[in-house]
Backbone atoms as SQL, in Angstrom:
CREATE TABLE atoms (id INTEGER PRIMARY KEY, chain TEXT, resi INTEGER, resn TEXT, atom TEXT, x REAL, y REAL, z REAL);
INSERT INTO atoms VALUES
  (1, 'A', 1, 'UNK', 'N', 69.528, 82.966, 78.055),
  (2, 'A', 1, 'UNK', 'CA', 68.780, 84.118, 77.575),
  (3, 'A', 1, 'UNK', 'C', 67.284, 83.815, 77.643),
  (4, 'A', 2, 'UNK', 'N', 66.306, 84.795, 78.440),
  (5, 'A', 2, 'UNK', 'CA', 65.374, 84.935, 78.032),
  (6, 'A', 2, 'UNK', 'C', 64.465, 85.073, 76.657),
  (7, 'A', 3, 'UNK', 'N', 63.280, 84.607, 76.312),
  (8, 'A', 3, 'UNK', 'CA', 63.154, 84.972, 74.786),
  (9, 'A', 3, 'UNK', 'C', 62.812, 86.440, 74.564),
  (10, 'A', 4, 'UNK', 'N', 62.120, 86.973, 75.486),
  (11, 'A', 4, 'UNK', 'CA', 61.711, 88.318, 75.354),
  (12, 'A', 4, 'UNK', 'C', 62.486, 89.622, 76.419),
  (13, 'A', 5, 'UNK', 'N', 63.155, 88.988, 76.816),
  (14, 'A', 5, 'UNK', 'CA', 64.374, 89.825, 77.678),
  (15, 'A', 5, 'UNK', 'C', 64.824, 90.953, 76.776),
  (16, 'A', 6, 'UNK', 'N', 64.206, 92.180, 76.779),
  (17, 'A', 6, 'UNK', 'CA', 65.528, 92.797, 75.909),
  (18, 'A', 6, 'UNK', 'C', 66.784, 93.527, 76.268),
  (19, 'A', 7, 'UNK', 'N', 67.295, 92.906, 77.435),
  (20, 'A', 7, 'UNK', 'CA', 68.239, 93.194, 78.158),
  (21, 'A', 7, 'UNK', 'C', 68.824, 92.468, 77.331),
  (22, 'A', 8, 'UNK', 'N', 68.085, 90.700, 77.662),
  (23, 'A', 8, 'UNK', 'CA', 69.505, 89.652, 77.216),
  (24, 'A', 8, 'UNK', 'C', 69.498, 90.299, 75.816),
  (25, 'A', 9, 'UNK', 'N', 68.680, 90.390, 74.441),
  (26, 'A', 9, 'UNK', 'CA', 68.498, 91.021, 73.192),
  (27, 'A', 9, 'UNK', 'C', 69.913, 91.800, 73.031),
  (28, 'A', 10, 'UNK', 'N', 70.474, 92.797, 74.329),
  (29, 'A', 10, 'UNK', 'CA', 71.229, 93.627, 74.123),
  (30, 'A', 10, 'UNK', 'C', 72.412, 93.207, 74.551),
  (31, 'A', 11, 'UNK', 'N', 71.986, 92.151, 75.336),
  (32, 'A', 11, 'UNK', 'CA', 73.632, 91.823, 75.604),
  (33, 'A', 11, 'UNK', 'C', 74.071, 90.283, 74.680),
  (34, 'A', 12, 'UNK', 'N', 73.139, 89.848, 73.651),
  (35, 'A', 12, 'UNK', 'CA', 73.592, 89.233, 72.144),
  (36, 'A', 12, 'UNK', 'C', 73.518, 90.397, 71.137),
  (37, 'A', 13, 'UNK', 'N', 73.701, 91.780, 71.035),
  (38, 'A', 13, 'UNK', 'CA', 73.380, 91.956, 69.923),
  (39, 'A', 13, 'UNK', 'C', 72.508, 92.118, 69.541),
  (40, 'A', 14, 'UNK', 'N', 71.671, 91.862, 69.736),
  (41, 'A', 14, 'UNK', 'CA', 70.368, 91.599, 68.949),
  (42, 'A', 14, 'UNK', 'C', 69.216, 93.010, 68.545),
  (43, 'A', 15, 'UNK', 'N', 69.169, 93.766, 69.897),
  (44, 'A', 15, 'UNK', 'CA', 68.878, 95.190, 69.791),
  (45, 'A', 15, 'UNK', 'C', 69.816, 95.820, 70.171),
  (46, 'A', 16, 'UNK', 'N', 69.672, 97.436, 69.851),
  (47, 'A', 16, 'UNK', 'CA', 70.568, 98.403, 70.446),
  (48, 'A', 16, 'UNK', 'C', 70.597, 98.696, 71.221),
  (49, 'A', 17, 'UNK', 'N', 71.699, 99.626, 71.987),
  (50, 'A', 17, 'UNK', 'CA', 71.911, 100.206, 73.121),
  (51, 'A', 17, 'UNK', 'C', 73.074, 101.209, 72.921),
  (52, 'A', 18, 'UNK', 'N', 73.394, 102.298, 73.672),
  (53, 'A', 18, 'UNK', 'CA', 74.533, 103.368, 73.713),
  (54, 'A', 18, 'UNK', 'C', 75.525, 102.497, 74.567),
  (55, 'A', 19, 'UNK', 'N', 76.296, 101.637, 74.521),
  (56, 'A', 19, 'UNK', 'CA', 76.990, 100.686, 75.782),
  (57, 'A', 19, 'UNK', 'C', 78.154, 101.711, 75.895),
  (58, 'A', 20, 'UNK', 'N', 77.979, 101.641, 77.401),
  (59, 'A', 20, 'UNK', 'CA', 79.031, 102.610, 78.092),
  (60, 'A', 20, 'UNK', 'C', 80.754, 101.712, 78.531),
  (61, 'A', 21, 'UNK', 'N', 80.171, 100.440, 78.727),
  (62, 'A', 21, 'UNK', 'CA', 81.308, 99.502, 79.554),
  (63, 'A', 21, 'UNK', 'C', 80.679, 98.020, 78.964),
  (64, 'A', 22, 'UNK', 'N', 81.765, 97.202, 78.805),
  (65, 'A', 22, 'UNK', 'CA', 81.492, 96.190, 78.484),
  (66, 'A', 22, 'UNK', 'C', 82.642, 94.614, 78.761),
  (67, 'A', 23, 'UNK', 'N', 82.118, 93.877, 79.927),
  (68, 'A', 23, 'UNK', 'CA', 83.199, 93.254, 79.832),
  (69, 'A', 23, 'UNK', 'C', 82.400, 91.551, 79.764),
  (70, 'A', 24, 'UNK', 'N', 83.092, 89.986, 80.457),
  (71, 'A', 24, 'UNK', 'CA', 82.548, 88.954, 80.093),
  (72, 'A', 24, 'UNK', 'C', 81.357, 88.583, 81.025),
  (73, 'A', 25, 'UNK', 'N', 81.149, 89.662, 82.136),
  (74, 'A', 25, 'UNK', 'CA', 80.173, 89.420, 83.157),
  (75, 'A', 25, 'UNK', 'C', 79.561, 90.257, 83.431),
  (76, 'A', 26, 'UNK', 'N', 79.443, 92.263, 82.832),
  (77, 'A', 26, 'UNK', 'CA', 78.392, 93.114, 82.743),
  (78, 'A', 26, 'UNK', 'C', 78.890, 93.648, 81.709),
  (79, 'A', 27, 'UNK', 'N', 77.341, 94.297, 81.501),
  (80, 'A', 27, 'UNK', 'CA', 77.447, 95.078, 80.261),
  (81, 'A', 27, 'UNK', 'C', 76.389, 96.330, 81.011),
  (82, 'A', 28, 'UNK', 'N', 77.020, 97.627, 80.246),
  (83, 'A', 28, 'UNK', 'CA', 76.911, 98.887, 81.258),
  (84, 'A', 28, 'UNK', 'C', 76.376, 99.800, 79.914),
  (85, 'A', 29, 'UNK', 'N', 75.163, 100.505, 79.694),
  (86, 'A', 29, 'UNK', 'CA', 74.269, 101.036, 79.035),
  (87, 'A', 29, 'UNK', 'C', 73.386, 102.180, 79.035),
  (88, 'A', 30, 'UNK', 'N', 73.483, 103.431, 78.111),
  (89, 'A', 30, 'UNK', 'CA', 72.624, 104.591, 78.878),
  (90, 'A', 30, 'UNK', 'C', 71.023, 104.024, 78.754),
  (91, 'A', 31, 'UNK', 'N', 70.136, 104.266, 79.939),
  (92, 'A', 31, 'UNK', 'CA', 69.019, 104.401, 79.705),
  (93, 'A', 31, 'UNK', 'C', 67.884, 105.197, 78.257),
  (94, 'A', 32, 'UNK', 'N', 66.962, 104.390, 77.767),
  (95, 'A', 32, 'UNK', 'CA', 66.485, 105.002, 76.969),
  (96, 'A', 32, 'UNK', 'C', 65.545, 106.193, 77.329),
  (97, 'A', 33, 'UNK', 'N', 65.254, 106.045, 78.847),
  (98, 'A', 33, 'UNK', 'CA', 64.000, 106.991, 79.456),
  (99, 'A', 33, 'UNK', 'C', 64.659, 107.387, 80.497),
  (100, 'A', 34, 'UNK', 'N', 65.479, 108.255, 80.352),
  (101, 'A', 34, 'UNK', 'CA', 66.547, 108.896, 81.310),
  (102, 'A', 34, 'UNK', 'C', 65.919, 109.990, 82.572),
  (103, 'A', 35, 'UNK', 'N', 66.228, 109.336, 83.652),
  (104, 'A', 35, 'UNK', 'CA', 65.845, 110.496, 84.795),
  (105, 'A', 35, 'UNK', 'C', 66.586, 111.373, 85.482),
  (106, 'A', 36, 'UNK', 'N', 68.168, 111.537, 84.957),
  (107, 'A', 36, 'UNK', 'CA', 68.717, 112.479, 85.482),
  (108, 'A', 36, 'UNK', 'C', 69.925, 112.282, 84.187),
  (109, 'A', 37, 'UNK', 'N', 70.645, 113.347, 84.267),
  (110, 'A', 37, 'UNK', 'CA', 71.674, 113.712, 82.957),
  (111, 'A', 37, 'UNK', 'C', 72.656, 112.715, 82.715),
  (112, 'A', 38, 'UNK', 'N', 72.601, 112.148, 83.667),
  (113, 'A', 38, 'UNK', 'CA', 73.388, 110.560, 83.522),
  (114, 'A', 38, 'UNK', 'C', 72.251, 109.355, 84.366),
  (115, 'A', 39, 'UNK', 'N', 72.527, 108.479, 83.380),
  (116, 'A', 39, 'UNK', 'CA', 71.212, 107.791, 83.798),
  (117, 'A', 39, 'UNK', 'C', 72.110, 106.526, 82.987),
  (118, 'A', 40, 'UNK', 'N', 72.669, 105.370, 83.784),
  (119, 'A', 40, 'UNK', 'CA', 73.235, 104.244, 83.096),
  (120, 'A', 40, 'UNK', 'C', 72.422, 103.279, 83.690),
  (121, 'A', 41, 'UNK', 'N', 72.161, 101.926, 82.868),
  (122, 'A', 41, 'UNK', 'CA', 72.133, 100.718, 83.658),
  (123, 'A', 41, 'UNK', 'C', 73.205, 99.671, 83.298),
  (124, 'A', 42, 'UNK', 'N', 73.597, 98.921, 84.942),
  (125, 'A', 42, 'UNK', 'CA', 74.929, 97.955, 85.015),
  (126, 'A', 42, 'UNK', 'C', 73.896, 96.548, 85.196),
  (127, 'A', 43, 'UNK', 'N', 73.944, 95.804, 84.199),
  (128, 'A', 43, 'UNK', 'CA', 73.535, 94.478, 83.834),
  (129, 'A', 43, 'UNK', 'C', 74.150, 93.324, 83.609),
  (130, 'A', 44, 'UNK', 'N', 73.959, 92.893, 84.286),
  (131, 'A', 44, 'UNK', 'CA', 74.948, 90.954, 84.837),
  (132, 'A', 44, 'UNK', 'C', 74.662, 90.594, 83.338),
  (133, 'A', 45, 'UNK', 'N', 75.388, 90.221, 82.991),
  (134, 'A', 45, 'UNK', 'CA', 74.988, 89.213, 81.351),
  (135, 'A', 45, 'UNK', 'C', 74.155, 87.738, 81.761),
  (136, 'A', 46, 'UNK', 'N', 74.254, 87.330, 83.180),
  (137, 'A', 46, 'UNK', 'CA', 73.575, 86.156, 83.197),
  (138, 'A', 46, 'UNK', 'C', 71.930, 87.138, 84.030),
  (139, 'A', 47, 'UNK', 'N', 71.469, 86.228, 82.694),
  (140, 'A', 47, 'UNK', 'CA', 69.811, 86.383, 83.328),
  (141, 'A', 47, 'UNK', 'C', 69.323, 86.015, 84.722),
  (142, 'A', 48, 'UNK', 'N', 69.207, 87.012, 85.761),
  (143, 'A', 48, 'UNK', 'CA', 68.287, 86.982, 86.611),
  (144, 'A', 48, 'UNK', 'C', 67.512, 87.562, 86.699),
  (145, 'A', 49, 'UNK', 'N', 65.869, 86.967, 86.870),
  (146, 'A', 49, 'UNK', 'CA', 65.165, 88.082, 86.644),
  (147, 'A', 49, 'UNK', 'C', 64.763, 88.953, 87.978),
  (148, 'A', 50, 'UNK', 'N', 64.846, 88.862, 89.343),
  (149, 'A', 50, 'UNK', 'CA', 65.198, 90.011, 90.397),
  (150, 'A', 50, 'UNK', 'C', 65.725, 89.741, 91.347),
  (151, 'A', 51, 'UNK', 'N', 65.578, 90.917, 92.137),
  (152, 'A', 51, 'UNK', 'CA', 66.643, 90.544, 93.409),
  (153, 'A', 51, 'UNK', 'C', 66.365, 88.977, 94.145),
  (154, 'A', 52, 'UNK', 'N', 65.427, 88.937, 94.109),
  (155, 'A', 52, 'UNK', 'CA', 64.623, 87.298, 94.784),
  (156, 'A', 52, 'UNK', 'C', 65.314, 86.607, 94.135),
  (157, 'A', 53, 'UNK', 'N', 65.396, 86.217, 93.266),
  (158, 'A', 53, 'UNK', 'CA', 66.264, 84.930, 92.623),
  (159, 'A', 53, 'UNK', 'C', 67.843, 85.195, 92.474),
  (160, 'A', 54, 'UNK', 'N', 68.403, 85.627, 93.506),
  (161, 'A', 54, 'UNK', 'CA', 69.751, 85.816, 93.559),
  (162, 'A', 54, 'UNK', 'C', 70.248, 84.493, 94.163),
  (163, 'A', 55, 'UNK', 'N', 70.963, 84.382, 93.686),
  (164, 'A', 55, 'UNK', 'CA', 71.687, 82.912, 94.570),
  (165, 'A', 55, 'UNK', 'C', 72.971, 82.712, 95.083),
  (166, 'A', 56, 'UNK', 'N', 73.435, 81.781, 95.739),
  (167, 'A', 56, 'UNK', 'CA', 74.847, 81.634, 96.666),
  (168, 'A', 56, 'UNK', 'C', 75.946, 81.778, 95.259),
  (169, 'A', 57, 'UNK', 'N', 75.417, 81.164, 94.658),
  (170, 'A', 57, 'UNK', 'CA', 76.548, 80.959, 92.842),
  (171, 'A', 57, 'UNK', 'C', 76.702, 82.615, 92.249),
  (172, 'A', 58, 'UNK', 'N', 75.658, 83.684, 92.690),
  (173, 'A', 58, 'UNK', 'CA', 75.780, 84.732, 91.889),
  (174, 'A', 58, 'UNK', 'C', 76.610, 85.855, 93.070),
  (175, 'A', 59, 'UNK', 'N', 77.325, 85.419, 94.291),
  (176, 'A', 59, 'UNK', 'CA', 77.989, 86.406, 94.793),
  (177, 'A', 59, 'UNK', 'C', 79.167, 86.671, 94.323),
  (178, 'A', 60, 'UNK', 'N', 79.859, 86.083, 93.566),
  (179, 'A', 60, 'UNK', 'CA', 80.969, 86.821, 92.558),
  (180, 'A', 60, 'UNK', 'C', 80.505, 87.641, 91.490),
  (181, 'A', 61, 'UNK', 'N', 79.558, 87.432, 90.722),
  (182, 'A', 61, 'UNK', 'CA', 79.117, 88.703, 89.878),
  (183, 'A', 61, 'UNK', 'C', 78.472, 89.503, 90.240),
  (184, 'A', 62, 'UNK', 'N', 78.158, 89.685, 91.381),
  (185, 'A', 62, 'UNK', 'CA', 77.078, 90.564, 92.259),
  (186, 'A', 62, 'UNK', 'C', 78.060, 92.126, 92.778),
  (187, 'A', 63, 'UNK', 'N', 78.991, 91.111, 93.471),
  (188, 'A', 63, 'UNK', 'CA', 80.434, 91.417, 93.748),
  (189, 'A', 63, 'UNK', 'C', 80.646, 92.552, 92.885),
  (190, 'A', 64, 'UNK', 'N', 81.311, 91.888, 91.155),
  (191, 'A', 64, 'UNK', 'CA', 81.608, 92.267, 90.353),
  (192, 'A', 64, 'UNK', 'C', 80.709, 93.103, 90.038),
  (193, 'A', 65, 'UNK', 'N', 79.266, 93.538, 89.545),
  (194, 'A', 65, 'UNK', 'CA', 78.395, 94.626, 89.066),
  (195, 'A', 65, 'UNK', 'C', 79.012, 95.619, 90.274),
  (196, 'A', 66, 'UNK', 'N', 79.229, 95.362, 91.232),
  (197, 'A', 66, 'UNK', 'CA', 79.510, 96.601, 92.285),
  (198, 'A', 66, 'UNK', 'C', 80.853, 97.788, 92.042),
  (199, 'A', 67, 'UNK', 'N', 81.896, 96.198, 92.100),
  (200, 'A', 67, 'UNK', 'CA', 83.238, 96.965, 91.607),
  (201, 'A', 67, 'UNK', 'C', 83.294, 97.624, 89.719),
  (202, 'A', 68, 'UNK', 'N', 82.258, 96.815, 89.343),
  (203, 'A', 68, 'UNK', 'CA', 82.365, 97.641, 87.560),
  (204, 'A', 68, 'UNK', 'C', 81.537, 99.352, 87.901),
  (205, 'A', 69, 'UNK', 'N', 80.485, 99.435, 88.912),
  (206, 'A', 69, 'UNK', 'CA', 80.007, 100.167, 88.617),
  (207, 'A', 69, 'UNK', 'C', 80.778, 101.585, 89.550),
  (208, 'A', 70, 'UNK', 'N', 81.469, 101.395, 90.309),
  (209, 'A', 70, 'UNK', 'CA', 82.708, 102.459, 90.831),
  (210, 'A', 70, 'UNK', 'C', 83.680, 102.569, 89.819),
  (211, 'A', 71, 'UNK', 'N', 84.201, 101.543, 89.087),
  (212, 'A', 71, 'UNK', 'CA', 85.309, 101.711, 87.677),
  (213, 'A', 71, 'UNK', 'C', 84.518, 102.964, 87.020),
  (214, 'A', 72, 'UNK', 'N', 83.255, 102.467, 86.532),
  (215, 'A', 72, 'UNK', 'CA', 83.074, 103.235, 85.631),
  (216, 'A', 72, 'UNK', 'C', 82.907, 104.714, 85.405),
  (217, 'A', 73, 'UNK', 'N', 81.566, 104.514, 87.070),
  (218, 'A', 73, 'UNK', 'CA', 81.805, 106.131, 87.622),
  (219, 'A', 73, 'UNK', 'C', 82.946, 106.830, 87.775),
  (220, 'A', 74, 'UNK', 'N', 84.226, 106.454, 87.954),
  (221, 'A', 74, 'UNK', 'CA', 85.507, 107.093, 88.368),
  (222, 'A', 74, 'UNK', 'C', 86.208, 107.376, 87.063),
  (223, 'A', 75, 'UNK', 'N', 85.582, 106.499, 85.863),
  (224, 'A', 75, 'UNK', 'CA', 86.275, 106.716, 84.921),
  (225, 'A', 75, 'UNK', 'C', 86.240, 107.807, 84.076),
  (226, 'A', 76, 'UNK', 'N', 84.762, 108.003, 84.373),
  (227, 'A', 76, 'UNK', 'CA', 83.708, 109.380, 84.034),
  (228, 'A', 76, 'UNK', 'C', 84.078, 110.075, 84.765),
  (229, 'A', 77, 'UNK', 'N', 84.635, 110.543, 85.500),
  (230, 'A', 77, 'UNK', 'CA', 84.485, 111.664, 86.301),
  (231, 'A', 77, 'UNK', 'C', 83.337, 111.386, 87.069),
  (232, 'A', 78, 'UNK', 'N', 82.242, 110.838, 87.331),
  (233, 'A', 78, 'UNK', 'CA', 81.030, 110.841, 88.321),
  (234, 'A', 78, 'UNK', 'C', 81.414, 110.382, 89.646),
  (235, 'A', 79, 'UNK', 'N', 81.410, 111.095, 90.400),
  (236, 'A', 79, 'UNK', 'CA', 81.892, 111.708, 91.879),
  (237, 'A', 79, 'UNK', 'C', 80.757, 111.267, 92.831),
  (238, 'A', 80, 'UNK', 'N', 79.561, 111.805, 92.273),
  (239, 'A', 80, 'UNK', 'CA', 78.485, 111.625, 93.407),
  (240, 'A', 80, 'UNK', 'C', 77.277, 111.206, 92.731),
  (241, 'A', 81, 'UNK', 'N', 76.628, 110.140, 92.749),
  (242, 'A', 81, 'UNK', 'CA', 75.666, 109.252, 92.103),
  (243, 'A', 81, 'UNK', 'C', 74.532, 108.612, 93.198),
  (244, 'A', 82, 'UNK', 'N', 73.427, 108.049, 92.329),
  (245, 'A', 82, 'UNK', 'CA', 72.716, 107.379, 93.523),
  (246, 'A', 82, 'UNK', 'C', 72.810, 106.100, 92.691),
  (247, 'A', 83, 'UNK', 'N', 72.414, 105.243, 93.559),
  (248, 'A', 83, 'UNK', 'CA', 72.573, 103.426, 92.660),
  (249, 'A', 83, 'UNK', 'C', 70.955, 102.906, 92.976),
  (250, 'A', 84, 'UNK', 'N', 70.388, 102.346, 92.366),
  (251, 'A', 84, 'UNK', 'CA', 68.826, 102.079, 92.770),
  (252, 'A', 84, 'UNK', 'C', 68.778, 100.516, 91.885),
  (253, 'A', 85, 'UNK', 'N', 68.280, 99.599, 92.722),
  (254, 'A', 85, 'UNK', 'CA', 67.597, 97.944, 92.331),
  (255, 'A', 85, 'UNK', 'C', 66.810, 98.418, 92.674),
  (256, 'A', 86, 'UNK', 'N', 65.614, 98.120, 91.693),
  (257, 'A', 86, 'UNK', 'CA', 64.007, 97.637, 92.044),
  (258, 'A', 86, 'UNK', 'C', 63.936, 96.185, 91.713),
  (259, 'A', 87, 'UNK', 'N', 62.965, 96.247, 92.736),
  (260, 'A', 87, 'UNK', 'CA', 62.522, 94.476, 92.918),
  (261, 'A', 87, 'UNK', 'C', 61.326, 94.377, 92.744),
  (262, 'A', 88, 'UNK', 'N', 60.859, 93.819, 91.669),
  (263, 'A', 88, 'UNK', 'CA', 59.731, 93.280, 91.567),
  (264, 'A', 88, 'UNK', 'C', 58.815, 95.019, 90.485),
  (265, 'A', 89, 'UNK', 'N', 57.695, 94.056, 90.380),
  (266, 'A', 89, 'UNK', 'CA', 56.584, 95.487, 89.375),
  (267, 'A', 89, 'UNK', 'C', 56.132, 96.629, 90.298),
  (268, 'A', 90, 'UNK', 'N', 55.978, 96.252, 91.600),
  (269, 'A', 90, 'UNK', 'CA', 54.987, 97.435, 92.321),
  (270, 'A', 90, 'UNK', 'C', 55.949, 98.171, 93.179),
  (271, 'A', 91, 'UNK', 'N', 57.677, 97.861, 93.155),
  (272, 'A', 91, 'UNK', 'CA', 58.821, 98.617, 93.323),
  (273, 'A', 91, 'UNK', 'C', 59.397, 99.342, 92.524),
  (274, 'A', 92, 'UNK', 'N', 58.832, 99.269, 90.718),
  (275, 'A', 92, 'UNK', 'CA', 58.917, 99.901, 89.619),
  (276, 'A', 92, 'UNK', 'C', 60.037, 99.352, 89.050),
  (277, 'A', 93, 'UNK', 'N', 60.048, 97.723, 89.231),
  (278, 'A', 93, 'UNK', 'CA', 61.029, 97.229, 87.923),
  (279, 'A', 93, 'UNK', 'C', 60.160, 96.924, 86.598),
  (280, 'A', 94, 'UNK', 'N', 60.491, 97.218, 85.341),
  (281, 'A', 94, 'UNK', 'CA', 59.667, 96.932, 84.029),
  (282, 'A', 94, 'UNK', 'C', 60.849, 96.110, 83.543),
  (283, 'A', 95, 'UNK', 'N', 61.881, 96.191, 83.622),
  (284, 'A', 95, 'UNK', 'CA', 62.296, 94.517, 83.000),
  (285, 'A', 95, 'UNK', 'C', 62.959, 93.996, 84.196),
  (286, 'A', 96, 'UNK', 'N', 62.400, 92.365, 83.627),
  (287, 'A', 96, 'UNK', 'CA', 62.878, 91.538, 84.447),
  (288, 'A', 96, 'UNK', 'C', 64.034, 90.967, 84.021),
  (289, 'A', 97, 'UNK', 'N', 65.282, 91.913, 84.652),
  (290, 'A', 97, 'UNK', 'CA', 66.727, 91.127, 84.528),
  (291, 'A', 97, 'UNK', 'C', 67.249, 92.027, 84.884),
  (292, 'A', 98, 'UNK', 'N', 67.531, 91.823, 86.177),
  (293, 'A', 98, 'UNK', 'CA', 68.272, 92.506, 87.546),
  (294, 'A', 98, 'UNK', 'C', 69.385, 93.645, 86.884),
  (295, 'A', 99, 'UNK', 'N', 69.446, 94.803, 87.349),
  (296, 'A', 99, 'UNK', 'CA', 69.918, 95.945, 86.751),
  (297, 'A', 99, 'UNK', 'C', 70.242, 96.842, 87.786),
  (298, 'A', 100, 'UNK', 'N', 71.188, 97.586, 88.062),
  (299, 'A', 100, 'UNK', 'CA', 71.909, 98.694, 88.977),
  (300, 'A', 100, 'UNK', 'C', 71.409, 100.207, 87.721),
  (301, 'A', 101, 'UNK', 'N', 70.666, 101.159, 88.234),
  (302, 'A', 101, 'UNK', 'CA', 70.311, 102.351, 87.913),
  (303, 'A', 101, 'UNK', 'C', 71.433, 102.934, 88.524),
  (304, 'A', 102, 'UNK', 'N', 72.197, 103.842, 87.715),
  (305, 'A', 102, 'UNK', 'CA', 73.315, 105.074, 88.306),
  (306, 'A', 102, 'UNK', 'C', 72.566, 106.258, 87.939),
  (307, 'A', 103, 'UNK', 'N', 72.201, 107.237, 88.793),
  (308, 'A', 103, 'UNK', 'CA', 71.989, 108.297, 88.293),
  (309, 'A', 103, 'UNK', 'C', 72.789, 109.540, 88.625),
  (310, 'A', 104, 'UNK', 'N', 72.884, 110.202, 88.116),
  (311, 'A', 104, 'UNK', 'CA', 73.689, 111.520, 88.184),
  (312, 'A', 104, 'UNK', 'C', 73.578, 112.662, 87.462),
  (313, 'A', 105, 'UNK', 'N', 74.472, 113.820, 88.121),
  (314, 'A', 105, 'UNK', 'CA', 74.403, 115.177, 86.544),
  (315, 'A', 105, 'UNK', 'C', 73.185, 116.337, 87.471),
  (316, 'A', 106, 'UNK', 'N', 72.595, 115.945, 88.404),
  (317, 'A', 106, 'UNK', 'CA', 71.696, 116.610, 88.987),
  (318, 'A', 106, 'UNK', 'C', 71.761, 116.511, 90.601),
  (319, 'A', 107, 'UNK', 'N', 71.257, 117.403, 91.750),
  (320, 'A', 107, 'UNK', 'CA', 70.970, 116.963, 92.926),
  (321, 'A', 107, 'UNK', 'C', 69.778, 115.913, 92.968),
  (322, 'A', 108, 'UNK', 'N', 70.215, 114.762, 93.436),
  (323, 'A', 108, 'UNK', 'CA', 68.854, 113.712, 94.106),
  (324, 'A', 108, 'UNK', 'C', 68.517, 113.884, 94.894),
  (325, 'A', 109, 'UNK', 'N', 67.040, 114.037, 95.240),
  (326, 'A', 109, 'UNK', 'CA', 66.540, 114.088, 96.847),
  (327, 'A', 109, 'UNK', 'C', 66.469, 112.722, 97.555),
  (328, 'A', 110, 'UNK', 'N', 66.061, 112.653, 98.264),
  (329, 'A', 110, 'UNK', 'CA', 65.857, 111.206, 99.421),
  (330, 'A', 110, 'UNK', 'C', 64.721, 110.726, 98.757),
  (331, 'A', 111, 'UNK', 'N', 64.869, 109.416, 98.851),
  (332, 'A', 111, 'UNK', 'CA', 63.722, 108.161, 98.774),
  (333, 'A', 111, 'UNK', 'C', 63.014, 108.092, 99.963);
């Protein structure tokens, strides 16, 4: 855990969150600053802080954030979603600890 992570914060407990899914390798959460009517983030419980520091050891949970985040959508009913990693500050990540954005509930236009 990071000390000021408040990802990791949320995935000890420590602060809140609406947790949507929760298992020993993500934990799945509505956004507090929501950009479309469904707005989750899917978060590795092990701290990485972005796509750059991914490593050969993290392709099973990488894996896994992928297959949790089709479970979940399917479990919801969410049919048609967009999935968004930002990397880094000037790609518009504000925390550092790698996170899958689902959005849905609205039409998305193109990036």
């Amino acid at each position: 855990m990071e000390n000021n992570c408040i990802f990791c914060k949320i995935i000890n407990k420590e602060a809140k969150a609406e947790i949507i899914f929760e298992d020993d390798k993500i934990i799945v959460f509505k956004d507090i600053y929501p950009k479309a009517p469904i707005h989750w983030l899917f978060v590795p419980k092990k701290h990485i802080p972005t796509h750059m520091e991914i490593t050969e050891e993290d392709k099973e949970i990488m894996g896994h954030l992928h297959i949790i985040t089709q479970k979940v959508a399917q479990e919801n009913n969410v049919n048609h979603y967009k999935l968004i990693m930002n990397c880094g500050y000037e790609a518009g990540q504000r925390v550092f600890h790698i996170h899958l954005h689902l959005l849905s509930g609205k039409i998305m236009g193109e990036v």
